[in-house]
C-alpha positions, -999 to 999 in steps of 0.1 A, spaced: -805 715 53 -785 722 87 -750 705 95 -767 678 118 -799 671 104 -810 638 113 -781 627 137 -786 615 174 -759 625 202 -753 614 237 -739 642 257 -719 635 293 -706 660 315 -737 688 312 -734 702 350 -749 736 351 -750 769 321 -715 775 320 -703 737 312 -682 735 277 -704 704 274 -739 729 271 -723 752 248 -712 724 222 -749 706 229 -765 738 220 -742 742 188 -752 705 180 -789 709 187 -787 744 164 -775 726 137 -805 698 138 -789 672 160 -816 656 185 -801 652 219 -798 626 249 -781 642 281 -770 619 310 -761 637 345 -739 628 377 -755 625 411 -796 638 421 -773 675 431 -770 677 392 -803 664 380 -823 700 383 -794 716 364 -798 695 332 -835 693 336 -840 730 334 -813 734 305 -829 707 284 -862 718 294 -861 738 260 -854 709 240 -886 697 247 -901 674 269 -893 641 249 -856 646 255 -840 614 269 -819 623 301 -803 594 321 -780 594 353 -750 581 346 -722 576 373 -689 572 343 -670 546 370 -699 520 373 -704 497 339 -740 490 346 -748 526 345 -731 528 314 -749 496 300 -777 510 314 -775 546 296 -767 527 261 -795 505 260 -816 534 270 -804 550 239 -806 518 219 -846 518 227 -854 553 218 -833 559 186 -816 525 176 -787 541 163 -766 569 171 -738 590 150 -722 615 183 -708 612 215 -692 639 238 -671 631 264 -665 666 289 -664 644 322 -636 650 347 -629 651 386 -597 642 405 -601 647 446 -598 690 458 -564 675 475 -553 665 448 -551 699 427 -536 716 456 -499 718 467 -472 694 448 -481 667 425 -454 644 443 -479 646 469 -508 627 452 -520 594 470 -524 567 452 -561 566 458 -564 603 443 -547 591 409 -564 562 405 -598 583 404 -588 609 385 -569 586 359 -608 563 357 -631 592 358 -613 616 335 -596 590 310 -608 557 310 -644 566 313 -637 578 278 -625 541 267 -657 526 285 -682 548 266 -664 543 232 -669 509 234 -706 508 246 -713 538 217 -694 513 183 -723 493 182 -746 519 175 -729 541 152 -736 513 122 -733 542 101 -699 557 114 -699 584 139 -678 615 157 -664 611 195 -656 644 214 -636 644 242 -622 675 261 -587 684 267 -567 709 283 -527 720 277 -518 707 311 -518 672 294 -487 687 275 -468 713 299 -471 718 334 -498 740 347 -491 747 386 -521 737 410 -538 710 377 -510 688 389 -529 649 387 -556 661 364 -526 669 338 -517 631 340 -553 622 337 -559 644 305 -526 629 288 -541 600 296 -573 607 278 -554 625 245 -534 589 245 -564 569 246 -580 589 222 -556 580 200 -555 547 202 -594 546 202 -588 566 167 -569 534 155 -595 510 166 -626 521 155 -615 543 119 -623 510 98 -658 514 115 -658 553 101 -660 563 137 -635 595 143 -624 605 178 -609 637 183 -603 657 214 -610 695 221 -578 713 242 -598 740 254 -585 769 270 -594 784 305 -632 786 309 -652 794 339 -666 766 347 -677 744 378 -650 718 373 -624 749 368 -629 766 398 -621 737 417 -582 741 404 -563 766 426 -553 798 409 -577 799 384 -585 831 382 -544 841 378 -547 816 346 -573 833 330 -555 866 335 -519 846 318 -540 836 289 -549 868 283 -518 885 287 -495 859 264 -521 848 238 -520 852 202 -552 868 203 -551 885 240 -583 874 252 -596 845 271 -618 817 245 -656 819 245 -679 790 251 -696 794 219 -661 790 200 -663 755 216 -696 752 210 -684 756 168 -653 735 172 -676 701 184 -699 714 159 -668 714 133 -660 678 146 -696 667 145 -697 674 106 -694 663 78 -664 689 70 -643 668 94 -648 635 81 -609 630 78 -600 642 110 -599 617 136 -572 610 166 -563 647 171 -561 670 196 -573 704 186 -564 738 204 -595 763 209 -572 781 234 -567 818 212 -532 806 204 -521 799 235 -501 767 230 -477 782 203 -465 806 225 -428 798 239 -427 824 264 
């Protein structure tokens, strides 16, 4: 019998082959999970339609715009119709304005944190709620982190407020919904190459400072994600809830 035999998950933030959110889907779906996908904008729709495309043709895939409740509503009662229940929900959605992850973080507008700080954290909140009713039978939320919530990271400047944000919330959420046997845990990822990352200026220089200064001296693969939510989505992390796990090749214990 495989790890996820006979669970449902609801996946946001799928936006092309290198997302964190495919690897950790593919994990799930490996392991016997069956899959709902929701996607951001028409641009993204072919993306997700030719990933999922494998996961047969019943797959439920929704669009999903994280700042608009009715879409959320929407996407759960979509879910609620198909399966009636569901046991896993991962939450790799983030954006803050270009500007905004340029120059100085003094610099942000007001307008600029205010999106970052709904899309990238409370969005998390919002689909928490929406997901307790179905997960009658407990369930594992997975959100995704990154160190800038904890130290500065040059260039990630607003997005590291947002993702403190979302390791806070997650937290909290932790407190909430444990008597309902529904853990929520975040995923601090290191440096991946993906669509959302290359948006952050000097990338590429980050990649090369992970490498250089990590434990391990290498950069962490998408399928190592893809194990950790599957670690989080078992049964072997039943007493793990309202953490924030490194997958970063030791990166974060490192002092200098």
């Amino acid at each position: 019998m495989s790890l996820l035999d006979g669970k449902i998950g609801l996946v946001f933030g799928v936006a092309n082959k290198r997302s964190i959110a495919w690897a950790i889907a593919q994990a799930w779906r490996q392991a016997g999970a069956t899959l709902a996908f929701t996607y951001q904008g028409d641009r993204l729709k072919a993306n997700v339609e030719e990933l999922i495309a494998s996961f047969g043709p019943d797959t439920l895939l929704m669009p999903c715009d994280v700042t608009k409740d009715e879409d959320i509503a929407s996407a759960f009662s979509q879910v609620a119709q198909k399966f009636g229940k569901l046991h896993l929900l991962l939450h790799s959605v983030a954006f803050a304005p270009r500007d905004a992850l340029e120059g100085e973080f003094v610099g942000t507008s007001r307008e600029a944190f205010r999106i970052a700080l709904d899309v990238s954290a409370y969005s998390l909140v919002a689909l928490a709620r929406a997901a307790a009713p179905l997960m009658t039978n407990g369930g594992s939320i997975i959100a995704m982190s990154y160190y800038g919530a904890e130290k500065v990271v040059p260039h990630y400047n607003v997005m590291g407020v947002a993702k403190a944000a979302l390791e806070a919330s997650t937290r909290y959420l932790a407190y909430d919904l444990g008597p309902r046997r529904i853990r929520v845990n975040c995923i601090s990822a290191g440096p991946v190459n993906t669509l959302a990352a290359r948006g952050i200026g000097g990338f590429s220089d980050m990649l090369k400072q992970y490498e250089a200064r990590s434990p391990l001296k290498r950069n962490v693969l998408p399928e190592e994600l893809g194990a950790t939510g599957l670690f989080l989505a078992s049964d072997g992390a039943a007493a793990i809830t309202g953490q924030v796990l490194y997958v970063d090749c030791g990166y974060q214990i490192m002092g200098m």
